[in-house]
C-alpha positions in Angstrom: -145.1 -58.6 5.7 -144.1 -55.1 6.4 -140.9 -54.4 8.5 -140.9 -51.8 11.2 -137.1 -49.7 12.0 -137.3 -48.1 15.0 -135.7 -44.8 15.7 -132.5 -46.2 17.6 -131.7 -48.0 14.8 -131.9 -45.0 12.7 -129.6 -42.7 15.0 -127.0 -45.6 14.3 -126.8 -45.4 10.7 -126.7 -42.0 10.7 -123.9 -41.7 13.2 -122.0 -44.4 11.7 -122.0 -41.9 8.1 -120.5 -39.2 10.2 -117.5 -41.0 11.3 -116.8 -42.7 7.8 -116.5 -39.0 6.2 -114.8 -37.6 9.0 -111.9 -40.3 8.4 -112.1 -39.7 4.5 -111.8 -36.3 5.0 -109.2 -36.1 7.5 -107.1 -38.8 5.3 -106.9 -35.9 2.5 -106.2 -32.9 4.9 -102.9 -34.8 5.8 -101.9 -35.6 2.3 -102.2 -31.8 1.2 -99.8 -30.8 4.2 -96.9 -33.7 3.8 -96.2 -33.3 -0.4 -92.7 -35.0 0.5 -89.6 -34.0 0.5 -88.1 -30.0 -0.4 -86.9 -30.0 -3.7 -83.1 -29.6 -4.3 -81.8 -25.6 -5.5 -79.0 -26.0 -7.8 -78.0 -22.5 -7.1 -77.4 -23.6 -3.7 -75.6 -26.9 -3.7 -73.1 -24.4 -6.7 -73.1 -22.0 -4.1 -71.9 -25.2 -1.7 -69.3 -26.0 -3.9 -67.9 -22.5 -4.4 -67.7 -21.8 -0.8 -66.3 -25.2 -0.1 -64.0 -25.7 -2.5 -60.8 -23.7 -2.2 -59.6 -21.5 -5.5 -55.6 -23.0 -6.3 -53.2 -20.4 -4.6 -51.4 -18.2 -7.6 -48.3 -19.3 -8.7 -45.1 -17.5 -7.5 -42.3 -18.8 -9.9 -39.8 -16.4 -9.8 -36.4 -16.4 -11.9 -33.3 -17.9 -10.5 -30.4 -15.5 -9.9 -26.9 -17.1 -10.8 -23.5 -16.2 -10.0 -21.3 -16.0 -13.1 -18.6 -18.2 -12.6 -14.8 -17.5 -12.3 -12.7 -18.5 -15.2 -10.4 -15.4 -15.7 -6.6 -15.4 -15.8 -3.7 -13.2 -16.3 -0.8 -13.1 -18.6 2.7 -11.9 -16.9 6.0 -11.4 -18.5 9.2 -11.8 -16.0 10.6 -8.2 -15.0 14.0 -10.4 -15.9 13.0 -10.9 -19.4 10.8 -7.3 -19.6 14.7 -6.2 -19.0 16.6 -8.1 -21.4 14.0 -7.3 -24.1 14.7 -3.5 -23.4 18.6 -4.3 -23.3 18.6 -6.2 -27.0 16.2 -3.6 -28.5 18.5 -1.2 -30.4 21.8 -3.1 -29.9 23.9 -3.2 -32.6 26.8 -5.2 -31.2 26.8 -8.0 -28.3 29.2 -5.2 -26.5 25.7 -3.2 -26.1 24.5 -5.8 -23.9 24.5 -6.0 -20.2 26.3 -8.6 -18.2 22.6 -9.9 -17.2 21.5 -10.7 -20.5 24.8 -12.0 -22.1 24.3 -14.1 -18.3 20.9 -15.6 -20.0 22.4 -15.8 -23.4 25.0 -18.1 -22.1 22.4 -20.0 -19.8 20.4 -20.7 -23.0 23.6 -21.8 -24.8 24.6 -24.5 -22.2 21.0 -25.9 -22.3 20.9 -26.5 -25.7 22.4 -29.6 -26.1 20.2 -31.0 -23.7 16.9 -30.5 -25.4 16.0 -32.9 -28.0 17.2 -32.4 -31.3 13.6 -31.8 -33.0 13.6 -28.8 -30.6 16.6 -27.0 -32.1 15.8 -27.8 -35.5 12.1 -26.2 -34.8 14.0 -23.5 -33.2 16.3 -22.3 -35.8 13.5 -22.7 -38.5 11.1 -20.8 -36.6 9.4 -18.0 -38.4 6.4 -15.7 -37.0 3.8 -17.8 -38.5 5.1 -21.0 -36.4 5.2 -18.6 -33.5 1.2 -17.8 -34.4 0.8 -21.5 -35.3 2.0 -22.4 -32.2 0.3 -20.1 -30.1 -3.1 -21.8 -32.0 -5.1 -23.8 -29.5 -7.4 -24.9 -32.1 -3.9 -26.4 -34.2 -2.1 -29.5 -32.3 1.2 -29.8 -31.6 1.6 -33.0 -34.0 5.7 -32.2 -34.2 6.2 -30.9 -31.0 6.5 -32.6 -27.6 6.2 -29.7 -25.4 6.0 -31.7 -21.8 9.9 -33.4 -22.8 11.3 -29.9 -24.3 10.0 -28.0 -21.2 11.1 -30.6 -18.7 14.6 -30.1 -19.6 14.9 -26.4 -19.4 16.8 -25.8 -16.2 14.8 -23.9 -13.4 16.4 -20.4 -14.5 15.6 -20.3 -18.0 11.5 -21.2 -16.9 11.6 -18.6 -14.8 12.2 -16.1 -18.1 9.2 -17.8 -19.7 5.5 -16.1 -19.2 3.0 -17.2 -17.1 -0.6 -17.6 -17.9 -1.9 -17.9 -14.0 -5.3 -18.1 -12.4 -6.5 -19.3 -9.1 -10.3 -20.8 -10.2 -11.3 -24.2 -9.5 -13.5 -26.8 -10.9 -15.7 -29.2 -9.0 -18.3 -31.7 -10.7 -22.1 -30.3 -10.7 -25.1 -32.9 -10.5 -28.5 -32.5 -12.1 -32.0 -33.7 -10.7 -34.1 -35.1 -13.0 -38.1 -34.4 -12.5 -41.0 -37.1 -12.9 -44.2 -36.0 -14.0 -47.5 -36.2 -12.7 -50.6 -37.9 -14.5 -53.9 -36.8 -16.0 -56.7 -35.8 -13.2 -59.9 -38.0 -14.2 -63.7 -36.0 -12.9 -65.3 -37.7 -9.5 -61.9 -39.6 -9.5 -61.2 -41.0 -6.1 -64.8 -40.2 -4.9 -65.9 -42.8 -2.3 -69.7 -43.4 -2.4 -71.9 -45.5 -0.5 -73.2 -48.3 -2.5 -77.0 -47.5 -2.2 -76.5 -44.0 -2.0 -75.2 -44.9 -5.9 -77.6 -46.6 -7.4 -79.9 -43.7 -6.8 -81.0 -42.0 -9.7 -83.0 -39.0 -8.8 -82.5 -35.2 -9.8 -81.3 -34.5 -6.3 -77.9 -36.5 -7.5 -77.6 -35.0 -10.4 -77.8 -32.1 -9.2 -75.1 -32.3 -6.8 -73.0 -34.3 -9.9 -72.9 -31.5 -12.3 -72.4 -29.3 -9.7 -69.1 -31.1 -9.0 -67.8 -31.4 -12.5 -68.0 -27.9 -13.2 -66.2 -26.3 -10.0 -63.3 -29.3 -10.8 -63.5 -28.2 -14.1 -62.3 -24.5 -13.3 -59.9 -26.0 -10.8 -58.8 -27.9 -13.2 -58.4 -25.3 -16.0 -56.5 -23.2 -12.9 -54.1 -26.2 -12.6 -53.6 -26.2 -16.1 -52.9 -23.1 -17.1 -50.3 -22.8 -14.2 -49.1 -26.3 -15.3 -48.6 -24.8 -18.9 -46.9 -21.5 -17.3 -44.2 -23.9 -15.3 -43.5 -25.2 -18.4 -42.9 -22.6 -20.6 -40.8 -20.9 -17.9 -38.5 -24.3 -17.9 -38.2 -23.9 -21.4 -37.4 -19.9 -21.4 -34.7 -20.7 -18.7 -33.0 -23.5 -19.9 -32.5 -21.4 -23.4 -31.0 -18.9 -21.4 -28.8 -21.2 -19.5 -27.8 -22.3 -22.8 -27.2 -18.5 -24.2 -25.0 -17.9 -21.1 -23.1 -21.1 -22.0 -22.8 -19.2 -25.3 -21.3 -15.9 -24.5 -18.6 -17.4 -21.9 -17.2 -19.6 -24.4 -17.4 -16.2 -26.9 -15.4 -14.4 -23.7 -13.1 -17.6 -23.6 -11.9 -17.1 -26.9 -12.0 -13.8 -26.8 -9.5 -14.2 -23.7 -7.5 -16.9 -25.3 -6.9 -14.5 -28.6 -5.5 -11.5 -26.6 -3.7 -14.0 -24.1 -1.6 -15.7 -27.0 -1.3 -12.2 -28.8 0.6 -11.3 -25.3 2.5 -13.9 -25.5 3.0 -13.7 -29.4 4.3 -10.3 -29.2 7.1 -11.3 -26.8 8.3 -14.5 -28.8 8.3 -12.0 -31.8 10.5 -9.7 -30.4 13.2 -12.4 -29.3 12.6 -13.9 -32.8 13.2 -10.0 -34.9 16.8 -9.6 -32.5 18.1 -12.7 -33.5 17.6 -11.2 -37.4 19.6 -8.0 -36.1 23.0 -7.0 -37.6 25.7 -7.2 -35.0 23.9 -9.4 -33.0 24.5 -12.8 -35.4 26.8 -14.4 -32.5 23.6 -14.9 -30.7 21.1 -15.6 -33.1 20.4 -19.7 -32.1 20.2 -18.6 -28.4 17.7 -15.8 -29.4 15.7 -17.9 -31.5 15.2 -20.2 -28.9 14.5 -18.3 -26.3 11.4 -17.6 -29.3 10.7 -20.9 -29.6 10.7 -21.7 -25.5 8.2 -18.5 -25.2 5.7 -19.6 -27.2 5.7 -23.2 -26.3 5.7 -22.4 -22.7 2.7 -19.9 -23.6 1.0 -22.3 -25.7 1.0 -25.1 -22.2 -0.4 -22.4 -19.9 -2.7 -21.7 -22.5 -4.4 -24.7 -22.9 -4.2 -25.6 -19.4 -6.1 -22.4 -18.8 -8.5 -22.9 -21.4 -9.6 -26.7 -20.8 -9.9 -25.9 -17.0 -12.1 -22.5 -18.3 -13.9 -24.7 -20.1 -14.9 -27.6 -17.2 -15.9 -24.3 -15.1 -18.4 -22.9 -17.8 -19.5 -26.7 -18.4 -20.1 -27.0 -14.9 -21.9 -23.4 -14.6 -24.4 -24.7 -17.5 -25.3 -28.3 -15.8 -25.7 -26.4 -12.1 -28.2 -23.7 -13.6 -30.2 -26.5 -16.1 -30.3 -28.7 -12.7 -31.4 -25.6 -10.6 -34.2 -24.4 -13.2 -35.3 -28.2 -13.5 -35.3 -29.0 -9.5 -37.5 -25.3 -9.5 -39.8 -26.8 -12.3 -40.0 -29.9 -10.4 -40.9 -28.4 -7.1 -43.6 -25.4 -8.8 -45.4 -28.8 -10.5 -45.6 -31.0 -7.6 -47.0 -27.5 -5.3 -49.8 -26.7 -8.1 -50.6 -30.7 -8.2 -50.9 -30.6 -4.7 -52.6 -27.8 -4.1 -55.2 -29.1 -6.7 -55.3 -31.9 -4.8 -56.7 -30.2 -1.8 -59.5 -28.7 -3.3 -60.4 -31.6 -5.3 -60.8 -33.2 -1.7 -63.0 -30.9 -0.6 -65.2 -31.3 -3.4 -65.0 -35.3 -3.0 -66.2 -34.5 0.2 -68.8 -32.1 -0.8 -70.1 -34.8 -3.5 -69.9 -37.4 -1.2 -72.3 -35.9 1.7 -74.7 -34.7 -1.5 -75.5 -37.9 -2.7 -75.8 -39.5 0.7 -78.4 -37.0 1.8 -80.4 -37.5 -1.7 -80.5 -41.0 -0.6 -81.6 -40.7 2.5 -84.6 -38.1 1.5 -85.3 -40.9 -1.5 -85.2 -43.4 1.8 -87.3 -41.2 3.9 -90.3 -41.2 1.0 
């Protein structure tokens, strides 16, 4: 049986081809112009980091200026006793004397008996090496018990003594103590969104090693400020410690001419009560000797230990200074790091959310 097709039903097939191509066709076109999304530039998300991360400010950490403290004194000798000094020197006979100084020979005489009896054994015994001994803050007074012997002397015979005066005072100093930071971690603190995380694409890590190497040279700027803090605690305490040093050198220094002063005076009471015509008051003249140089020996140490608490007190006032400084300089760079470490959380953060959304987008 043969079968007829008509021309209608040709046109149909043929028409029907042309539509089927045009949709394949068409199909491709739009797959060549939509390849997905741009690809990351890891120049540019550096170049996003750099400009949006903040460089640490340099560290200003100047040296402290400190006062020296005030521990001088002064040594003064009586014009009374100047005057009788100048009167015994030369005399040959008690009749050379003025009326004033056989006054204070007398005075001594009549306070004698009520000194204890240690006193005017040490007195008439005395020799310049007891003076020097005496005058010796780093010897005690193991035989001697200068409060009770001084306590005794009526008002007029301390007024012949020397004085050792100064006008200082000493107050107590408090030190701050610093605590230090801890150790910065990479992407530390970096708050992600959960499917934003589990995306593993290029376009994250990207963004990820971009962050670790501008909070690397952060961190290496931190550091190396950190280190420079450090060393200048170190250099500063040293040097508080070398001032300590030379005061207590100029305190003993001080305390060696002081008793020299003083020294000299007893010596001279002590050499006239050796003179030749003068024997009728030798025990008077060796103990106004012995009084000088305990009274000297007192004022000394009184002098000295306050010296001392003032130089103490200067040393724990500039170690609490140059501490409080390192303490204040650390927590500025740490904060200050801080900052910019923010900023590159921030950075990071808005990276890998927009990877994920592009990855979401495909």
């Amino acid at each position: 049986m043969k079968t007829n097709f008509n021309n209608s039903w040709r046109k149909t097939v043929f028409f029907a081809f042309l539509i089927l191509t045009s949709i394949t066709l068409y199909n491709c076109s739009n797959d060549d112009d939509n390849p997905g999304p741009d690809p990351i530039d890891p120049e540019e998300v550096e170049k996003e980091f750099e400009e949006g991360v903040d460089e640490l400010p340099e560290l200003d950490d100047p040296d402290i200026t400190f006062e020296e403290p005030d521990f001088s004194a002064e040594v003064s000798t009586p014009a009374a006793t100047t005057a009788i000094l100048a009167d015994i020197d030369g005399a040959t006979s008690m009749d050379d004397l003025t009326a004033e100084t056989k006054e204070v020979l007398n005075k001594l005489e009549a306070a004698a008996p009520s000194l204890p009896p240690a006193a005017i054994t040490k007195a008439n015994e005395l020799t310049e090496a007891d003076i020097e001994a005496i005058l010796d803050l780093d010897q005690d007074l193991t035989d001697i018990d200068a409060a009770a012997i001084l306590a005794a002397l009526p008002d007029d015979i301390k007024a012949l003594l020397p004085q050792v005066t100064f006008d200082f005072t000493t107050s107590a100093a408090t030190a701050a103590v610093a605590n230090k930071g801890g150790v910065e971690v990479l992407n530390a603190g970096v708050e992600l969104d959960p499917v934003a995380q589990a995306v593993d694409a290029p376009c994250e890590d990207i963004y990820r090693d971009a962050y670790d190497e501008i909070i690397a040279t952060r961190q290496q700027t931190r550091d190396a400020q950190l280190a420079t803090i450090s060393s200048n605690l170190t250099r500063r305490l040293d040097e508080a410690e070398t001032r300590f040093n030379t005061r207590m050198e100029t305190l003993n220094t001080s305390e060696e001419e002081f008793a020299a002063e003083i020294e000299a005076i007893a010596d001279q009471f002590l050499v006239a009560a050796q003179e030749e015509g003068l024997e009728v008051a030798e025990e008077e003249l060796r103990l106004m000797a012995f009084l000088v140089a305990l009274q000297g020996r007192v004022q000394l140490q009184t002098w000295s230990e306050a010296a001392e608490e003032v130089i103490a007190e200067a040393r724990t006032t500039e170690e609490a200074a140059v501490e409080a400084r390192a303490e204040e300089k650390e927590a500025t760079v740490r904060a200050n790091y801080q900052i910019s470490k923010e900023q590159a959380d921030a950075i990071l953060a808005a990276g890998v959310a927009n990877c994920h959304n592009q990855g979401a987008g495909n």
